[in-house]
C-alpha positions as CSV (number, residue, x, y, z in Angstrom):
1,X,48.6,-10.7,-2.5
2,X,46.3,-8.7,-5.1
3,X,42.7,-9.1,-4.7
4,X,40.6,-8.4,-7.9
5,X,37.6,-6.5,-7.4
6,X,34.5,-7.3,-9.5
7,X,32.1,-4.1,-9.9
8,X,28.4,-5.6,-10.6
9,X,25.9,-2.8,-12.1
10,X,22.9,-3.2,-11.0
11,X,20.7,-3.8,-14.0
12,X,17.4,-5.0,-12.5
13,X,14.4,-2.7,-13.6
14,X,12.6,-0.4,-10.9
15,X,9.9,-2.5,-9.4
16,X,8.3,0.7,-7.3
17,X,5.6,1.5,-10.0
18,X,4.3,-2.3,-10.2
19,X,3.6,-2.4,-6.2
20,X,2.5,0.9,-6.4
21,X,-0.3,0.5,-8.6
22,X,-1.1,-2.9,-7.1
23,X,-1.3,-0.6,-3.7
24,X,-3.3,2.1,-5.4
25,X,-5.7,0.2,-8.1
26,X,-6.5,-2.3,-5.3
27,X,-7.0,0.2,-2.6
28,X,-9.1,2.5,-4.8
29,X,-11.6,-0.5,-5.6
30,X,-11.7,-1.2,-1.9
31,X,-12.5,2.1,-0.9
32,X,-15.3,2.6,-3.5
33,X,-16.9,0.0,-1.6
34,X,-16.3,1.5,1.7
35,X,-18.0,4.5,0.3
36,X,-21.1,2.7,-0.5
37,X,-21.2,2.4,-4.4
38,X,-20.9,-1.5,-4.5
39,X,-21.0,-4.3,-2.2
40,X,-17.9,-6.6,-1.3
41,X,-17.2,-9.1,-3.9
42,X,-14.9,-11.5,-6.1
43,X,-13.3,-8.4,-7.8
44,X,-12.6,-6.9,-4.7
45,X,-10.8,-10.7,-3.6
46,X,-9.1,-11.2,-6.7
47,X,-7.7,-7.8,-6.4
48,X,-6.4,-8.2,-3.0
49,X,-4.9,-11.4,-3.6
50,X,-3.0,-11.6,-6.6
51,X,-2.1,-7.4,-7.6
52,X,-2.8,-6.0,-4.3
53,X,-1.2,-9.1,-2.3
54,X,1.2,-11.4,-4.6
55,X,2.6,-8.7,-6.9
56,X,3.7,-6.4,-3.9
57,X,5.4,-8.9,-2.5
58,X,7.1,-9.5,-5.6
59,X,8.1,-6.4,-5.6
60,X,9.5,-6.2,-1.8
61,X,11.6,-8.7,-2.8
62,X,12.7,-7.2,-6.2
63,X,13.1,-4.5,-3.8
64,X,15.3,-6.6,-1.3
65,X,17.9,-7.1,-4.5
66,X,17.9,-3.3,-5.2
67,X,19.3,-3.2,-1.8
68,X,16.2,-0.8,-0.8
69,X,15.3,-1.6,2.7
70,X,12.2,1.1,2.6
71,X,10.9,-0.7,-0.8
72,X,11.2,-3.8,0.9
73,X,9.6,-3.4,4.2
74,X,6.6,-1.6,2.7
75,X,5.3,-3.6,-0.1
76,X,6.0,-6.8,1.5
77,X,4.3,-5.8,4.5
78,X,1.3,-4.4,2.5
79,X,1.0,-7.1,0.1
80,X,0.6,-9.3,2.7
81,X,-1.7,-7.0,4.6
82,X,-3.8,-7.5,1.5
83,X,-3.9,-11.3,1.5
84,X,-4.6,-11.2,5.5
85,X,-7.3,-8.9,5.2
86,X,-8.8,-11.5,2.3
87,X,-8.3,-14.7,4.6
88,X,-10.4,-12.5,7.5
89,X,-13.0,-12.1,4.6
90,X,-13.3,-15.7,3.6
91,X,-12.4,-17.9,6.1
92,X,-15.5,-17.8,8.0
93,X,-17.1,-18.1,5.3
94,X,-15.3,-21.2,4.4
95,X,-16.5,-22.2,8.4
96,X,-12.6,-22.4,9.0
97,X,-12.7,-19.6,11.8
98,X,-15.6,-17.5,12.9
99,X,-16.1,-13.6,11.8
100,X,-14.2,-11.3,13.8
101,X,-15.7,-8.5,16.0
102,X,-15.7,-4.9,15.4
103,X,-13.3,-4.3,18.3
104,X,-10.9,-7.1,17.0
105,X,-10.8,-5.4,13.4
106,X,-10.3,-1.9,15.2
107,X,-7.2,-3.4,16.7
108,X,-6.1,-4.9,13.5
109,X,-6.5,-1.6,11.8
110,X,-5.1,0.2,14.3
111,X,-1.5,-1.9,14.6
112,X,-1.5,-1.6,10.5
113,X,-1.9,2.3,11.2
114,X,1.0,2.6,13.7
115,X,3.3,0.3,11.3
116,X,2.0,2.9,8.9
117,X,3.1,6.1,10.8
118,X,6.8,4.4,11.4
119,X,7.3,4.3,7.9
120,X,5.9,7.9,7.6
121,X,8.4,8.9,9.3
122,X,11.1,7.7,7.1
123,X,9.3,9.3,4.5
124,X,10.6,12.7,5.3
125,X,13.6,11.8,3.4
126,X,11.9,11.2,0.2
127,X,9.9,13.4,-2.2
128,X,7.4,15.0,-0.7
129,X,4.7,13.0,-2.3
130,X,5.6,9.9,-0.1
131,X,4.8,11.8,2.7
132,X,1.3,12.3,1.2
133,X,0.9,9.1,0.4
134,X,2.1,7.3,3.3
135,X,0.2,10.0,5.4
136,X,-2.7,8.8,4.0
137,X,-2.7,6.1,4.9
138,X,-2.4,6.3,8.5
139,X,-5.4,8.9,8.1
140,X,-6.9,6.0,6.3
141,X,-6.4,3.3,8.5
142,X,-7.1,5.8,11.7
143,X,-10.2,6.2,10.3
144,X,-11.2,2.4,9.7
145,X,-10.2,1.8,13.3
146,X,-13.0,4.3,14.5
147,X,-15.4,3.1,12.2
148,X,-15.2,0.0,13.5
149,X,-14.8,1.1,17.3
150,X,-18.0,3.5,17.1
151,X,-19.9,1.7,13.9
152,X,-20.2,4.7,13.0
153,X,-21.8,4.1,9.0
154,X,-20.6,8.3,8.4
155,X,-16.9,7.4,9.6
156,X,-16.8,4.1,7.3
157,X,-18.1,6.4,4.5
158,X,-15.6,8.7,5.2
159,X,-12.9,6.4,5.5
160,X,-13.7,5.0,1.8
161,X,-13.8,8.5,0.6
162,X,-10.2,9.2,1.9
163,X,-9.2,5.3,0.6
164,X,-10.0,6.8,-2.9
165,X,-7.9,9.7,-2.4
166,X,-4.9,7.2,-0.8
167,X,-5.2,5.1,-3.7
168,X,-5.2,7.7,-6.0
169,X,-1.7,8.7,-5.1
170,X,0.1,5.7,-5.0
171,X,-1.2,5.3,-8.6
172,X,0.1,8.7,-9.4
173,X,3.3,8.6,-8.1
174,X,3.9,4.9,-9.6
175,X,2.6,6.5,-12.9
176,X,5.0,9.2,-12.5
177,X,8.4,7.4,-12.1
178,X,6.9,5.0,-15.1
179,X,6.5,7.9,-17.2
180,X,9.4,9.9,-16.1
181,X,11.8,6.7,-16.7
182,X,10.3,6.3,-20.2
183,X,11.1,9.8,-21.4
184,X,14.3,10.5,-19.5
185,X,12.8,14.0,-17.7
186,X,10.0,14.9,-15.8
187,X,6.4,14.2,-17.4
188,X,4.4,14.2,-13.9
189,X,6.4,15.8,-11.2
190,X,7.2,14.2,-7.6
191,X,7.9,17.4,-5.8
192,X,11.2,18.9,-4.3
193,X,14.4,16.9,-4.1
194,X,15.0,14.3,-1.3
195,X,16.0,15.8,2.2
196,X,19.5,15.7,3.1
């Protein structure tokens, strides 16, 4: 008996630069304030929950029908980091929960950093400015974790100093496959070739 096969192209658009500038745009704004220019507010919020939160997990799931396991796990997991991080903001305000301590932030910072360094590792397979990126972040979130363990107000400052320069990747590199889609060669360059 002949079975037909049915080839199916795979003509869904590349959802990496959206989650990657909700990642970096969000975590640059957050990070400004850790740095001490400008208090946590609503802009800070809204960021977190709709680009930071909702439209990474968007894109983990776009990510999910590309059949990118990486893609998936990461933006999922970080958009909802986002929205977490926002519910710990505002729900003691709302008098739903009361404020967390320092050392019960640390540890939540601290298991986001280790989840963090997993997917570092994977990143040696990719261009090397994953690796930057993702090892920014566990630099970043190693850093949070102290500055809440010690209260240290240099560390925190630090921390949002480094969250700038985090951010500032993802954007690039979400920038860069935009840009070097659009004009078929490379406008902002990624690095060396994937490892073998």
């Amino acid at each position: 008996m002949q079975q037909n096969s049915v080839e199916i192209k795979d003509t869904y658009a590349n959802p990496a630069p959206l989650g990657l500038a909700g990642f970096g745009l969000t975590t640059v704004l957050l990070n400004i304030h850790n740095a001490g220019l400008f208090p946590l507010d609503m802009m800070i919020v809204a960021m977190g929950i709709f680009y930071g939160g909702l439209a990474q997990i968007i894109v983990g799931v776009m990510e999910f029908k590309k059949n990118n396991t990486f893609g998936t796990t990461a933006f999922t997991s970080y958009g909802f980091f986002w929205i977490s991080l926002v519910f710990i903001w505002l729900a003691p305000e709302a008098g739903l929960i009361g404020k967390p301590s320092a050392i019960s932030m640390a540890f939540y910072l601290a298991i986001w950093g280790v989840f963090t360094a997993f997917l570092f590792v994977a990143t040696f397979k990719m261009v090397p400015a994953m690796r930057w990126l993702f090892g920014s972040v566990v630099v970043l979130f190693a850093l949070l974790t102290l500055a809440n363990i010690t209260g240290s107000h240099f560390i925190h400052t630090l921390a949002g100093i480094e969250g700038v320069v985090c951010g500032s990747i993802a954007i690039y590199i979400g920038m860069a496959q935009l840009l070097n889609e659009a004009y078929g060669r490379v406008v902002m360059p990624l690095g060396l070739v994937a490892a073998k």
